[in-house]
N, C-alpha and C positions, 0 to 999 in steps of 0.2 A: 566482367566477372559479376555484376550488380547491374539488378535492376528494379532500384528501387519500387515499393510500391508506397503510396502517398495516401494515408488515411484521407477518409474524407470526413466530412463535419456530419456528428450523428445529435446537433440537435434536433433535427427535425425529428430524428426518429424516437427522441425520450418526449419529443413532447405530443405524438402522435395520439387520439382519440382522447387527452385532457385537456376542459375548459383551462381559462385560466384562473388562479389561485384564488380563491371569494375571498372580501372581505371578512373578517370573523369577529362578534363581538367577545373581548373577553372581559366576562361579569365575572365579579368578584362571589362566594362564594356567604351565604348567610349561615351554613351550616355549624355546628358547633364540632370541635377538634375533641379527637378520643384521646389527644395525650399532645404533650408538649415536652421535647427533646430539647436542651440546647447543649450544645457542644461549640468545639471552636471555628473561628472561622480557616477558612480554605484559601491560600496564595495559589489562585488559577494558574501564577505561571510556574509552579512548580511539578514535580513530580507526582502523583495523584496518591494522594491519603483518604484513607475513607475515612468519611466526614458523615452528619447529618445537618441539614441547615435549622438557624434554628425559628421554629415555629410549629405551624400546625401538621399532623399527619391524617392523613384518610386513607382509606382501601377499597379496593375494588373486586370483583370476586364473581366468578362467571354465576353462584346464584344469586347476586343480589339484585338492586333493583333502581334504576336512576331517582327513585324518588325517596331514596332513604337518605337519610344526612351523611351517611358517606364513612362512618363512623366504620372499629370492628366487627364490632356487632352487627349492625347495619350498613352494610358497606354496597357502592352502588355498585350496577353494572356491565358497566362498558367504561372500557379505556378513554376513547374519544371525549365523553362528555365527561369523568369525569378530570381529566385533564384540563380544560374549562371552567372549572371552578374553582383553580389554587391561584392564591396571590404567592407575590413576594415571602420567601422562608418556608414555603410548607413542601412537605412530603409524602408523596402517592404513594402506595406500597400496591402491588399489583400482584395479589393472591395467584399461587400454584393455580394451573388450568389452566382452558383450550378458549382462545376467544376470537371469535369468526368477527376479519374485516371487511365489509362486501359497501356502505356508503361513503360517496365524494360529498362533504367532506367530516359529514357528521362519527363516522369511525375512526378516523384518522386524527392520532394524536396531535393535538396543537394547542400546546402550553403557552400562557404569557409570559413574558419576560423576570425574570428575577432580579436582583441587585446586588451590587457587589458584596453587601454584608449579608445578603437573605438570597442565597439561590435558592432555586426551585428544582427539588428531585424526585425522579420517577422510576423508581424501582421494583424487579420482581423479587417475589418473597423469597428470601436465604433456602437455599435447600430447595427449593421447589420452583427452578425458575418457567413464569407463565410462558406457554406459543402466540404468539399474533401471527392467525393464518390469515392471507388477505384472499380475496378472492375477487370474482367480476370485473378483471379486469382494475383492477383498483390501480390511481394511481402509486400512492404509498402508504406504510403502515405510520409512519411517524413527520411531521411537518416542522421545521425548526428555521423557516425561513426570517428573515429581521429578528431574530430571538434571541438575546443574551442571559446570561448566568442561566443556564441550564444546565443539569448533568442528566443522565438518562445509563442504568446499568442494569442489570442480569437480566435481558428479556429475548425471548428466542421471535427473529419474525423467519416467516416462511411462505409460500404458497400453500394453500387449501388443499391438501395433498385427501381429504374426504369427496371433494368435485368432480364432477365430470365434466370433460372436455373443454371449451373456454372459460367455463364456470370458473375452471381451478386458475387463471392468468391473474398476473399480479406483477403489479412493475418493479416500482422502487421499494428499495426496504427503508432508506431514508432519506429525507432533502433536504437542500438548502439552496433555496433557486430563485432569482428575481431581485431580493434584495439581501443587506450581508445580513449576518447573524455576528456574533462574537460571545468569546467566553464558553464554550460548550464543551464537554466532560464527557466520551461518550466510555464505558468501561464495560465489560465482559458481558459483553453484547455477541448473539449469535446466529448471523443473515444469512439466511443459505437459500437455494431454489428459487431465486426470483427471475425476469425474466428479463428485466435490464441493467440498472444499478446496485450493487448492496449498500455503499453511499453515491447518491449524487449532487454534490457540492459545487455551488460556486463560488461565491463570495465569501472567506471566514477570518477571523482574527481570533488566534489563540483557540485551536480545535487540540483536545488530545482525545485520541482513539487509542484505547488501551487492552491491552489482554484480551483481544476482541477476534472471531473467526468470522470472513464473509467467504465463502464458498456456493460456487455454482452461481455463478450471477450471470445470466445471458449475454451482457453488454459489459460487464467487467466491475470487481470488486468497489473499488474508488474511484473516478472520476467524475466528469461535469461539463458542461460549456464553458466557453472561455470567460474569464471573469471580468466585470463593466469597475470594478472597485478594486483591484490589484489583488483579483484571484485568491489564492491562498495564502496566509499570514501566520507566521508563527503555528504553525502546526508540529505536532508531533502523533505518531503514529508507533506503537509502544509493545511490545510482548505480543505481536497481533499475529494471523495465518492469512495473506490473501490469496486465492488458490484457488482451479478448478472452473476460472472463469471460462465460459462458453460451454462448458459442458452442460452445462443444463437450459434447455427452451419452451415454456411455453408446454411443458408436459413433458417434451421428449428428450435427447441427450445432448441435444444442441447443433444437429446437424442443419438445423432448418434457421437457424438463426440470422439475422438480415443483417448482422454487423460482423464482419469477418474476423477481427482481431479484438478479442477484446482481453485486456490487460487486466495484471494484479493491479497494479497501482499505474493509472496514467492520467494526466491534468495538465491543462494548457498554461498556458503563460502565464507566470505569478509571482509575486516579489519576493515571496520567503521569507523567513527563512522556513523549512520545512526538512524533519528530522524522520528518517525510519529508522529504528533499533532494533536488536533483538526479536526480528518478524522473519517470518518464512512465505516464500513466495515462487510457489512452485505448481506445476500440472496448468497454466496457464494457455488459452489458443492464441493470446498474444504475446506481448513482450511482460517481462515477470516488472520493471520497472520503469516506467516509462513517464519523466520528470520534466518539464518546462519550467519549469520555477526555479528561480534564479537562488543561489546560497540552499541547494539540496545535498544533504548528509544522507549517507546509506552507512550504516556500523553495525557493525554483530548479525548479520543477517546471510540468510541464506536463499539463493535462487537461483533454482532447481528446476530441468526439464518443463522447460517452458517454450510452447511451440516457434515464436519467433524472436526478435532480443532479449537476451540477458536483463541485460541494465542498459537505457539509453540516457541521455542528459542531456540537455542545452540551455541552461542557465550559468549565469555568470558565477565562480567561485562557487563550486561545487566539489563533493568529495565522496569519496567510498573509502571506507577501511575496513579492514577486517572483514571481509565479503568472501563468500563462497558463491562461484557462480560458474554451473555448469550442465549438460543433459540439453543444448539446445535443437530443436525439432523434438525431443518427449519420444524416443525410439522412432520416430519416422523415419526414414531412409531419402524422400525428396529431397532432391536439392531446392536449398531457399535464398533469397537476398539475404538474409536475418544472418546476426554477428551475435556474439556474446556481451560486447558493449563496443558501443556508439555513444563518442561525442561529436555532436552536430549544431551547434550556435548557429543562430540561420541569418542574425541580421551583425551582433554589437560584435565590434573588432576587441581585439587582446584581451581578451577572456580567459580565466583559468581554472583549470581543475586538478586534483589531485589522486593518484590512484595510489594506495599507500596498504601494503600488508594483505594483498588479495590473492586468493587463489580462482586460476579460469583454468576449465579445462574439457572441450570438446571434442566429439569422436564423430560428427556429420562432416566438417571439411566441406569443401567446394565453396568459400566464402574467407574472408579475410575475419582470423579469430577477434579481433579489434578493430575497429576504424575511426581515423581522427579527422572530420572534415571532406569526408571523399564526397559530398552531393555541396558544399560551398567553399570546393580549395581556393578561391582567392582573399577567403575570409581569415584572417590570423586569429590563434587561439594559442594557449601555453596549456602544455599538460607535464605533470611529473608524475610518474611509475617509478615507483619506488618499493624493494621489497615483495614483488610479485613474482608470483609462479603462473606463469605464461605456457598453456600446454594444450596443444593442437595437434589428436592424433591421425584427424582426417586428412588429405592433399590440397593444392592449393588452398592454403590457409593462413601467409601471415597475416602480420599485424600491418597494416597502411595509415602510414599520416601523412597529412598534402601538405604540399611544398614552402605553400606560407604560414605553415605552422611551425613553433617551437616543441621541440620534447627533451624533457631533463630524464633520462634515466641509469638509474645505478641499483646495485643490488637485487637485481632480477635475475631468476631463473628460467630459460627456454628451454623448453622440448617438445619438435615438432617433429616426429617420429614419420612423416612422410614428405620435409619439406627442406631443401638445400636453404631457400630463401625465409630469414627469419622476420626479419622484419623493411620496409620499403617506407622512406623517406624521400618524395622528391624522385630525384632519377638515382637515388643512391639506394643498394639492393645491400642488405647485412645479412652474412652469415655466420655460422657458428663460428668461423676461424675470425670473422671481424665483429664479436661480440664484445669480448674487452674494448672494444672503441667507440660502443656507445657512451662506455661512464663505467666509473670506477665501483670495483663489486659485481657483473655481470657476467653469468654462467650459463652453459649446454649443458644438462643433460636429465636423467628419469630422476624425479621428485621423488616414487618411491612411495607411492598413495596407498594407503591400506586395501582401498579398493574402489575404484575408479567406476562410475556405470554411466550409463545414458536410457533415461527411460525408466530408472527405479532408481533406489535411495540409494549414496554411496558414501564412502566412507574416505573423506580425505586430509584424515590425519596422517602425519610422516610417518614412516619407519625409518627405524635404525640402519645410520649409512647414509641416508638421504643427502644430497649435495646443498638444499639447504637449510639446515641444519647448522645454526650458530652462521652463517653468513647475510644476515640483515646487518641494515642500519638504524644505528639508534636515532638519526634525525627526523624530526616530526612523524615516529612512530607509536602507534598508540601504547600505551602501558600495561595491556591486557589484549587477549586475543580474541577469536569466535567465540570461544567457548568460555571467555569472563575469566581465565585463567590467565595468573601473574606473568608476563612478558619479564625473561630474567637475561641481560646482556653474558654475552654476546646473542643479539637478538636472531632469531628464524626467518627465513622468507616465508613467505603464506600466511594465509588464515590463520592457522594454527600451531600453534610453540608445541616442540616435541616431549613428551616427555617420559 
């Protein structure tokens, strides 16, 4: 039924036609401060508060002039340099307007380090957020490689959409590559049209990426090479849209793109823990989430018509709740290896994940709507589904989990409108007459979706009637739904509590 295809390693390809990373001196700055803010300090590992750090502010402003002290008044001009001249506590403010990126690396923002009492902020002006168009091929618009306590918010980076022909190429929108970084705050930030990464990340400790849209990124929204320092750490990823990846290349729609699947969110191997929330991740040419990182959370999220997996996972004690995820192929009609979600642990034995308050629901068929292990069945892993709406309305399409695995499930709802066999354990086949024998609380039949699509936006909250409807379980259920609406017992299966 499956035939897997096996990404291949696209470092070679992020780091094609860049030197590697120069040295950079960062001088401290003699310039006199137009003003002085102090306000309070910022618990990075908390939830993001706007803040200002305190110390000095400068501005930047497409007419000023790098040999002006940096001041309002006199504010210089260009991002790059003046990103170079803040110490510890100060604040760039990065004036409304167009600023053309076209030098390695004298364009390319790359701030010193902050501290934990004095971070370093580089923001565009309230109401007028600046463009960073890069262009010539540039490797990136912003650099944050070994860089701590930085935040970086309202700034739009893009491709040189004024260029002709390679002129207008433009890689990454931002990195962290080579060595870690920690501490970094990236907020309503907005990367679109680039032509490989919108983030490319590899080493980080305590990253949040907030209210942030990366759209159209050749090579896909977030990811990186595999990481040399345990990858990703403590991240979160917050009110954010990754979406649209591969559709755009290098000028055109992305047909010509050299990396065939490129994902909303995909990252190799990494310690975690790593949080998505409240994001939407949708119109992708690869899988909408695609996690190695071991203790990854997916909650309140949505992923939507996304060419090939759903949600994949293979880290250890991972979860998804409250997940909408559905529209796999994005209205194509081929048939593909790709599932809705995939758990796949490739090396550590008794591993667990949890599926808890989800709604899946596909109408491509010809693929098993889940799969638990099917490319390493002799590898054991535990999974609990619990509380899901399970809904495959294409053919051949259960659910497959291999034989040395465990699965706990209760309070699920199936309907697989073209499929005798519901779901396959082993050599043991379930159908709807032996659904109660999975586990106590498990039902057949129509959920009863407002409106079900594949390929455009759908609507799937219950209607009245719905089978379920007041049949969840209250055990390790979240207390709120997709939609941040009060979960009131007797709980609902799915995403979303009816109401």
């Amino acid at each position: 039924m499956r035939n897997l295809l096996h990404k291949t390693s696209f470092l070679i390809l992020v780091l094609i036609g860049g030197a590697s990373l120069a040295c950079r001196l960062l001088s401290s700055s003699g310039s006199s401060p137009s003003e002085t803010i102090n306000t309070p300090k910022l618990d990075p590992t908390s939830a993001y508060v706007p803040f200002t750090s305190n110390g000095r502010v400068f501005y930047v402003a497409a007419q000023g002039n790098n040999s002006n002290p940096g001041s309002q008044a006199a504010p210089w001009a260009t991002p790059g340099y003046a990103s170079r001249q803040l110490q510890s506590g100060d604040t760039l403010i990065i004036l409304g307007g167009r600023y053309t990126l076209s030098l390695f690396d004298d364009d390319i923002i790359t701030p010193p380090s902050g501290t934990e009492n004095a971070w370093i902020t580089i923001r565009g002006e309230e109401g007028n957020r600046p463009i960073l168009a890069g262009r010539d091929n540039l490797l990136t618009a912003v650099n944050l490689s070994g860089i701590q306590y930085v935040r970086l918010e309202n700034l739009e980076i893009t491709h040189d959409d004024q260029a002709n022909g390679e002129s207008g190429w433009f890689r990454d929108g931002l990195e962290i590559l080579g060595v870690q970084s920690s501490h970094i705050i990236l907020n309503n930030l907005y990367i679109h049209h680039v032509d490989e990464f919108g983030m490319n990340i590899q080493d980080v400790e305590d990253l949040q990426i907030l209210n942030t849209r990366i759209e159209y990124a050749g090579f896909g929204g977030l990811g990186g090479p595999a990481g040399e320092k345990g990858g990703w750490r403590n991240a979160v990823i917050r009110k954010s849209s990754l979406s649209w990846s591969g559709h755009y290349y290098q000028g055109g729609d992305g047909s010509n793109r050299p990396y065939d699947r490129p994902d909303g969110f995909g990252i190799e191997p990494s310690q975690g823990p790593i949080t998505i929330e409240d994001t939407t991740v949708e119109h992708n040419y690869g899988d909408g989430v695609d996690s190695k990182a071991a203790n990854t959370t997916i909650r309140r999220t949505i992923v939507a018509n996304n060419s090939c997996d759903g949600v994949k996972l293979w880290g250890n004690n991972s979860r998804i709740e409250n997940v909408l995820i559905y529209g796999r192929g994005d209205g194509n009609p081929e048939t593909t290896p790709w599932s809705a979600i995939v758990i796949a642990p490739e090396q550590q034995i008794n591993t667990h994940f949890e599926l808890i308050n989800i709604t899946v629901d596909d109408f491509l068929g010809k693929n098993y709507l889940m799969y638990v292990q099917y490319d390493y069945p002799e590898i054991a892993t535990q999974v609990v589904l619990r509380n899901a709406i399970l809904s495959g309305r294409g053919d051949e399409s259960p659910i497959f989990i291999a034989p040395a695995s465990t699965l706990s499930v209760d309070h699920n709802l199936f309907f697989f409108t073209q499929n005798e066999t519901l779901l396959i354990h082993g050599e043991q086949l379930f159908t709807c007459q032996e659904v109660a024998t999975l586990g106590e609380g498990n039902l057949c039949g129509d959920p009863l979706f407002i409106h079900p699509a594949w390929g455009e936006t759908g609507d799937y909250h219950l209607q009245a009637g719905s089978l379920a409807i007041d049949g969840g379980s209250n055990q390790t259920a979240p207390g709120e739904d997709l939609a941040n609406t009060l979960r009131i017992p007797p709980l609902d299966i799915g995403a979303y509590e009816f109401h």
